[in-house]
C-alpha positions in Angstrom: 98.9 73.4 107.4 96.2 70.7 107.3 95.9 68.7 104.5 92.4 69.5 103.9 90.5 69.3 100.4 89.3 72.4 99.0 87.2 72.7 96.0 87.8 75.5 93.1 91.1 76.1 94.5 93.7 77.7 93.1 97.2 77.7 92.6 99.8 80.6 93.1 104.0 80.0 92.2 106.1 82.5 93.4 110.0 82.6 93.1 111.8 84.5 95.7 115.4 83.3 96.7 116.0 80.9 98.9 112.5 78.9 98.8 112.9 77.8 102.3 112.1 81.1 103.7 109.5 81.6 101.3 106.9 78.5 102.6 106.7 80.6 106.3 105.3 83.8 104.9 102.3 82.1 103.2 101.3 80.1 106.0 97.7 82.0 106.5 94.2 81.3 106.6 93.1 80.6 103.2 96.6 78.6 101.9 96.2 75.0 102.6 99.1 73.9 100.9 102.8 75.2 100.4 105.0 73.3 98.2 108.9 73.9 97.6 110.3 73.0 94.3 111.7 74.0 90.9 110.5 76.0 87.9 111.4 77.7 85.2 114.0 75.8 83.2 114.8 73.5 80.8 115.5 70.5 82.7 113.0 67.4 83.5 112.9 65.9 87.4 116.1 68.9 88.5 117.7 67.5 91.4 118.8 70.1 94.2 122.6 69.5 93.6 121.3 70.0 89.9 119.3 73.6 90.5 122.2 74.6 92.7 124.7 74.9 90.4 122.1 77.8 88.7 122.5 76.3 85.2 119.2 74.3 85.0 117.6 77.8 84.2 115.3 76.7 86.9 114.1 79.2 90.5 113.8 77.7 93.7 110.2 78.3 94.0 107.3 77.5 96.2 103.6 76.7 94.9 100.7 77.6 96.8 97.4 75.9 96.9 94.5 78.5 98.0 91.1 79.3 98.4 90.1 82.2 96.2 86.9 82.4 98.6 89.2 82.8 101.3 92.1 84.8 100.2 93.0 86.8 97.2 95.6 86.4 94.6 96.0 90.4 95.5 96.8 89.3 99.1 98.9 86.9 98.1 100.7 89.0 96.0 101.3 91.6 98.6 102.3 88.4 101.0 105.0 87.6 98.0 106.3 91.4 97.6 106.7 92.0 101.3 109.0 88.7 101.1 111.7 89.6 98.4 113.7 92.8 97.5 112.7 93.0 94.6 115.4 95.0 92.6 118.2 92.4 93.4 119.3 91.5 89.9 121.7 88.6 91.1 119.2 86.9 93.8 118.1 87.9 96.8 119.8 88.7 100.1 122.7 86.8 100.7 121.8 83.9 98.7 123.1 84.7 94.2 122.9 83.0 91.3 119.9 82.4 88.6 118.3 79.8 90.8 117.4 82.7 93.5 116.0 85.0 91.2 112.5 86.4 92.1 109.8 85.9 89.9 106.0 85.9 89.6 104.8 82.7 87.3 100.9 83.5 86.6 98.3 80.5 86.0 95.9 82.8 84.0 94.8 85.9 82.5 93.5 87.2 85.3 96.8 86.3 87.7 98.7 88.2 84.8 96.6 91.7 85.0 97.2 91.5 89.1 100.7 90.7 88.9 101.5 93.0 86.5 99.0 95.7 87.9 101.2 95.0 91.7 104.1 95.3 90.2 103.5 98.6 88.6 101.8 100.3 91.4 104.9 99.0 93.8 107.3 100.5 91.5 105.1 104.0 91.6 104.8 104.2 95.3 108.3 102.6 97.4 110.5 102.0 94.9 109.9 104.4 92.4 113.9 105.8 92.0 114.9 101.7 91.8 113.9 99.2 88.9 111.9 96.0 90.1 114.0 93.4 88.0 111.1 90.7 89.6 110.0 89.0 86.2 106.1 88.1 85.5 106.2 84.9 83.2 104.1 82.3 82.3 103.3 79.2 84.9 105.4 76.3 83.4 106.3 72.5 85.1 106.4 72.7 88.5 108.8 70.2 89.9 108.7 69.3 93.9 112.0 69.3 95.8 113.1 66.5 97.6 111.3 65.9 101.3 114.0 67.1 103.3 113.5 70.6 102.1 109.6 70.6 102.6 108.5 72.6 105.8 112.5 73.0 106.2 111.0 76.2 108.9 109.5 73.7 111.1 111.7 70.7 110.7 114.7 72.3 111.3 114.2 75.2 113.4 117.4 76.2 114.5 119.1 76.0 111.3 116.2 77.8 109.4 116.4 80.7 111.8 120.3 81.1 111.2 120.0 80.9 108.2 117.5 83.9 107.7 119.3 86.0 109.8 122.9 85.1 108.7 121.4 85.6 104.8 120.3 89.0 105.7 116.7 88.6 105.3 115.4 89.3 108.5 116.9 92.8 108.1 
């Protein structure tokens, strides 16, 4: 995505699993920025070997830098639901533990009301005999991963690609 500067953007933070195959999804017209990191928990500066042993309290989690003139929270929340199962309790796909938890951490009011209006309307329509465990929380400290795991899906191709399909995402 370019680096390009945008004024009154936004930003989006979305938790769901693995956050490596969670940058790909929002790569559309409108997101000039996707961000892998931490959020969530307790500790200050989480390492990856930290986060990975899920007691940090901290989701792998990707923030999203966007044009409200150009794309909606709404899309991007339907970008976000499309991405996740969200009634796994224990993580997503193959990929367990508090750290790959899905959740939806809102910036303001008005994020709030869309999350919370998605979520209901997803559990009225597809999933209404199944509980969406997906939690809607307030945006905390956002906390970057290290490089090697920024724009993992184009870096390392071949690995990314196994790795979706061997997780079970792809199905």
């Amino acid at each position: 995505m370019p680096d390009k500067k945008i004024k009154n953007h936004k930003i989006a933070v979305f938790a769901g699993g693995c956050f490596w195959c969670m940058m790909q999804p929002f790569n559309v017209p409108g997101v000039y920025g996707v961000v892998v990191g931490y959020t969530g928990g307790k500790k200050k500066n989480p390492s990856y070997e930290e986060v990975s042993t899920g007691e940090t309290g901290h989701y792998e989690a990707v923030q999203i830098k966007y044009s409200p003139r150009e794309i909606s929270y709404k899309k991007l929340l339907e970008i976000f639901w499309r991405s996740i199962d969200p009634t796994d309790s224990e993580g997503q796909f193959a990929d367990k533990g508090q750290q790959y938890k899905t959740a939806i951490f809102y910036n303001d009011e008005e994020q709030k009301k869309l999350a919370e209006k998605s979520k209901k309307e997803l559990e009225q329509s597809k999933f209404k005999n199944s509980k969406i465990v997906t939690e809607i929380k307030p945006a905390v400290i956002f906390y970057p991963a290290e490089e090697y795991h920024q724009d993992y899906y184009k870096k390392n191709l071949v690995q990314y690609k196994t790795y979706r399909h061997l997780s079970g995402r792809d199905d």
